[in-house]
N, C-alpha and C positions, 0 to 999 in steps of 0.2 A: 453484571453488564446488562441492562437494558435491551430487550430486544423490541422491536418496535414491527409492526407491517404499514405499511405506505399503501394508499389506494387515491385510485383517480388520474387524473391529469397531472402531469409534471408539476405545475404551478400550486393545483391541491395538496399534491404531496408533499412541496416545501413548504405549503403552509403547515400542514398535519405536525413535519417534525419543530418546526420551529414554535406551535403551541405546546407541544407535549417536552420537549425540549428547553424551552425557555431559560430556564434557571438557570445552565451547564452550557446554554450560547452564551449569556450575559454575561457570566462570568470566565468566561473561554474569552471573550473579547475585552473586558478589563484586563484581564491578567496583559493578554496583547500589548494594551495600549502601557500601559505600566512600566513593560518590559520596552520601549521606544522612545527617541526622544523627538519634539515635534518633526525635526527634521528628516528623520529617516523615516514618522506617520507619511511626509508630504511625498518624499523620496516615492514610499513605497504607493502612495495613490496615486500618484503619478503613472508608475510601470502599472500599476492594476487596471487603470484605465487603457493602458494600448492592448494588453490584453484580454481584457474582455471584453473588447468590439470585438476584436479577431474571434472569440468565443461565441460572441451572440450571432456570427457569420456563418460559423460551421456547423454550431451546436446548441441551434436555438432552444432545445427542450432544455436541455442542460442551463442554460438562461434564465430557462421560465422557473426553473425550480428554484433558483436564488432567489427568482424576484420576490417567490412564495415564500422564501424563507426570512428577507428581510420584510415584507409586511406583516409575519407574522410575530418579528421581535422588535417590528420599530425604530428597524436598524438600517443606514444607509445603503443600499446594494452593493457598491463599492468595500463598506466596510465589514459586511458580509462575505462577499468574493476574497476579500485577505484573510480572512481565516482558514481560506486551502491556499493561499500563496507565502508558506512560510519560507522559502527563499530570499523573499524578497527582505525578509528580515535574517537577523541572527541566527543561523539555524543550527537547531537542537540536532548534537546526534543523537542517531539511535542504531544501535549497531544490532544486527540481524542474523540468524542463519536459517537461509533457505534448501529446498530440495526439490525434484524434480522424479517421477521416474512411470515409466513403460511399462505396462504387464501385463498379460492375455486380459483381464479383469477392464484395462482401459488405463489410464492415465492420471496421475494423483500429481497435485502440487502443493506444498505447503511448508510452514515456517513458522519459526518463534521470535518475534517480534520483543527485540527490546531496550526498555526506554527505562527515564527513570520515575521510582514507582509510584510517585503521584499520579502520572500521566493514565493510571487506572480509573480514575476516578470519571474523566473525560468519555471514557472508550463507552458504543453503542454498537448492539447491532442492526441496519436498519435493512429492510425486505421491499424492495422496492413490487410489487404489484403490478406493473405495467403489462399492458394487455397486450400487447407486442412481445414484449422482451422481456422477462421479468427477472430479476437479480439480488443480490443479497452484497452489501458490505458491512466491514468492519470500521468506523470510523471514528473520529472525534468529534464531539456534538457539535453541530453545525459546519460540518466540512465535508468533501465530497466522497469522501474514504481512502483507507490502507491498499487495503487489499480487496478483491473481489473474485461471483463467480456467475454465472448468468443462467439463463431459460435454454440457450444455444448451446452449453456445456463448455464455453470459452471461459478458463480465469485463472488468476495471476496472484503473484507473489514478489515483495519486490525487499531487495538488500541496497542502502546508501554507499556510496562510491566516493572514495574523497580523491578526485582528479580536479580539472580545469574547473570554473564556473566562468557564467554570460551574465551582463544586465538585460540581455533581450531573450527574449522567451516567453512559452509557455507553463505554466508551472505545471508542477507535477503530478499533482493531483486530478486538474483539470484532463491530460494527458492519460490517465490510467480510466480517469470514467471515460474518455473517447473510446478508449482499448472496450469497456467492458459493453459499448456500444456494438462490435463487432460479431461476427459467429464460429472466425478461425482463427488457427495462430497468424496467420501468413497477411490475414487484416490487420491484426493486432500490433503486428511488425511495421505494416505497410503507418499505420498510424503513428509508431513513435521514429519512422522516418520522414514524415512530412509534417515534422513538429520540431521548432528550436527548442532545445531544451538548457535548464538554466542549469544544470549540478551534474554530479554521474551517477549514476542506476544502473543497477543491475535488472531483471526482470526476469521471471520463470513461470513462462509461460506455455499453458499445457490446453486441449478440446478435444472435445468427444469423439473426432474421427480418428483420433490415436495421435496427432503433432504434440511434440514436446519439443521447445527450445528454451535456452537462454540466450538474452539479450543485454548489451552493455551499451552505456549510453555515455559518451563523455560530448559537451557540448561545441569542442573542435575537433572532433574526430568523426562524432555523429554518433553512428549504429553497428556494433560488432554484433554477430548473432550466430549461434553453434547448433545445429539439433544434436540430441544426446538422448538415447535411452534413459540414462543416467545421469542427473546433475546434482549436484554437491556445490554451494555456492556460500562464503561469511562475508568480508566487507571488503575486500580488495580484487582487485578487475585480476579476470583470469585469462583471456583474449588478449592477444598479441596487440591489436591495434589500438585497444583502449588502454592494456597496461603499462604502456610507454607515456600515459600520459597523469602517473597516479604521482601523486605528492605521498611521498615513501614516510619521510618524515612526520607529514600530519596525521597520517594514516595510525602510525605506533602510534603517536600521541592520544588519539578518539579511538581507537579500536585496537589496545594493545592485546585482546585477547584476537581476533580473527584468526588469525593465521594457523594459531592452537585449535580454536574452534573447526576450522578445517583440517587440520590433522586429523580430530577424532572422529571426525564426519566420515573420514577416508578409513580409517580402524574398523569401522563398521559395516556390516552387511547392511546394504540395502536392494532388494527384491522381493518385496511383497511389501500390504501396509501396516503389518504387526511389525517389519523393519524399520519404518518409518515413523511409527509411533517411539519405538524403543529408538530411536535415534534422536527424535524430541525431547526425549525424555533424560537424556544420557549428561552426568554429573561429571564424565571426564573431567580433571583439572579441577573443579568447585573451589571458589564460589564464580571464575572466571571460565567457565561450560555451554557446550550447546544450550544446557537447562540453565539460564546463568542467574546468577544471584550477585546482589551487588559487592563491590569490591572496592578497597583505598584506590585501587589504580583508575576502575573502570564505575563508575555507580549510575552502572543501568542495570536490569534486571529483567526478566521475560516477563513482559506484562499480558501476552494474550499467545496463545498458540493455533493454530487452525491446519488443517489438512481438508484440502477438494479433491473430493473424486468427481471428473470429469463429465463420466458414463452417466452417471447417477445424477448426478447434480443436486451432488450432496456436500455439507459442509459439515466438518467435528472441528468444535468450538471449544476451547478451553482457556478459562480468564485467569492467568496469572499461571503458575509453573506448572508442566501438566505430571509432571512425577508427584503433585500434591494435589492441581484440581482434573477433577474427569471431564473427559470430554462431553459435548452436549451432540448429538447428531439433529440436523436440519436438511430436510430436502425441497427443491424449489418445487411449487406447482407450475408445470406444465404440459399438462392437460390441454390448455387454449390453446399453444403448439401444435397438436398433435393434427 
C-alpha cells in the first residue's frame, strides 16, 4: 500500500496526490465509466452536481482539494468528486467487522475492511499535513477515504448497513471527511446528523477525551447512536430504530456471514489491545471470519486491517489479512498542536 504525506494547502495537496497518483486515478475512473451506461454517467452528474455546491458551501477546503486533484489528472471536477460518490452508482458491497472499546490506556477503534480482492490494488495511505489539523486516511486512489484519524485524536471506523436508500443526499465519503474535520465524538455525531445521507452506516466512533459511540445511519430514520465501553459491530443495524428498517433478506444475500461474524466477535474477549488485535485476527468459521477470506457464498476478503489509538494518535496498518501481514505502526505529528 502506498503511503504518501500531503503538504501545503488543501489545493496543493490534491494536486500532490493526483500527480503522484495518476496512473491508479485514471484507471479507478475508467473502470467507473466502464462499469455505467451513458444514462446512469448523466443520472449520476446530475446528483453530483446538487451536491457538491452544498459541499463547496460547507466545506470549501474539502472543494479546493478536488479542484487540486482534477488539475492534476486533467479530469473534470465533477468527474472527480464521483469517484467518492459511489452510491450514486451500483454499489459494491463490502462487508466489514468493526470494534470499539475503553481502557485506562484511552480509547482504540478499529476494523477489518472487506472487499473483493482486487480492490488491493486501489488502496493508499494518504497523511494529510495540514497545519491545523493534521490526519491520516486510508483510501482509494483519488477518493476522500475509508476510514480516518486526526491531530485532535478524533476517528472512525465505519460497517455498510443494508436498509432504506435516498436519491438526495450527501455521500458518504464526503460525510466521514466532515467527521474527520471535527475534534470530538459528540461533533462527529452532530455532523452526520445534519447531513442527508444516501445508504445505512454504521460508524464507530472513538477521541482522546475517552468518548466511544456507535452510530447507525439509515436515511428515513436518520441517526441511532449508543455510547458503549464496548462495541462489537459486522453488517446489520443493532439499534432498535434503525433495525426495523434493515431489508433482512438482502442483508443474508450481501453478507451472509455477518451475523456468524458477530457471534465470534462476542466469543471473544475484548479488554485490552492484544484483545483486539487477536480478534482481528480470528479464523472462526474460515474462510467466512472476522479474518475472512473469500468464499463461493460471499467473495470478499479482508483487504486492509487498521486499529487507532485515540490518545496516541496512532495508526497499526495492516494490508490484507493481519494473521499473515504485520501490522505497520504510524503516529500523527502533532507537535504544531501543542
Amino acid at each position: 500500500m502506498p503511503f504518501i504525506r500531503l503538504t501545503g494547502s488543501p489545493s496543493e495537496r490534491g494536486r500532490q496526490q493526483g500527480s503522484l497518483l495518476l496512473r491508479l486515478i485514471l484507471e479507478g475512473f475508467a473502470r467507473l465509466r466502464r462499469s455505467t451506461t451513458p444514462e446512469q454517467w448523466h443520472r449520476a452528474k446530475s446528483m453530483g452536481a446538487k451536491s457538491f455546491a452544498r459541499l463547496r458551501a460547507v466545506a470549501p477546503d474539502l472543494t479546493a482539494e478536488l479542484e487540486g486533484l482534477a488539475e492534476a489528472t486533467r479530469l473534470d471536477i465533477l468527474d472527480v468528486y464521483l469517484l467518492s460518490c459511489f452510491e450514486y452508482f451500483d454499489e459494491g458491497q463490502t462487508g466489514c467487522t468493526s470494534v470499539g472499546l475503553q481502557t485506562i490506556d484511552g480509547i482504540f477503534v478499529a476494523q477489518n475492511w472487506d472487499a473483493p480482492a482486487c480492490r488491493s490494488e486501489e488502496l493508499v495511505t494518504l497523511v494529510h499535513e495540514d497545519p491545523e489539523r493534521p490526519f491520516v486516511t486510508i483510501a482509494s486512489a483519488g477518493t476522500l477515504g475509508w476510514v480516518g484519524l486526526n491531530g485532535a485524536g478524533l476517528a472512525f471506523v465505519n460497517n455498510d448497513l443494508i436498509v432504506d436508500k435516498s436519491h438526495e443526499g450527501m455521500p458518504s465519503l464526503a460525510i466521514r471527511r466532515l467527521m474527520l474535520a471535527t475534534g470530538s465524538v459528540d461533533e462527529a455525531l452532530e455532523v452526520l446528523r445534519t447531513n442527508d445521507h444516501l445508504a445505512g452506516r454504521c460508524f464507530v466512533i472513538g477521541d482522546a477525551t475517552g468518548s466511544l459511540s456507535a452510530a447507525e445511519v439509515s436515511p428515513s430514520a436518520g441517526i441511532a447512536d449508543a455510547a458503549c465501553p464496548v462495541i462489537r459491530h459486522t453488517n446489520h443495524p443493532l439499534l432498535p430504530a434503525i433495525a426495523v428498517w434493515e431489508d433482512i433478506e438482502a442483508a443474508a444475500q450481501f453478507y451472509p456471514s455477518s451475523r456468524e461474524r458477530l457471534r465470534a466477535a462476542y466469543r471473544l474477549p475484548l479488554e485490552s489491545t492484544q484483545d483486539i488485535e487477536a480478534l482481528l485476527r480470528d479464523r472462526t468459521g474460515a474462510p467466512d471470519a472476522i479474518c475472512k477470506s473469500a468464499s463461493q457464498r460471499e467473495d470478499t476478503e479482508t483487504v486492509f486491517s487498521v486499529i487507532f489509538d485515540c490518545r496516541r494518535r496512532e495508526a497499526m496498518i495492516a494490508l490484507g489479512r493481519p494473521d499473515r501481514a504485520p501490522y505497520q505502526r504510524f503516529r500523527l505529528d502533532v507537535r504544531a498542536l501543542a
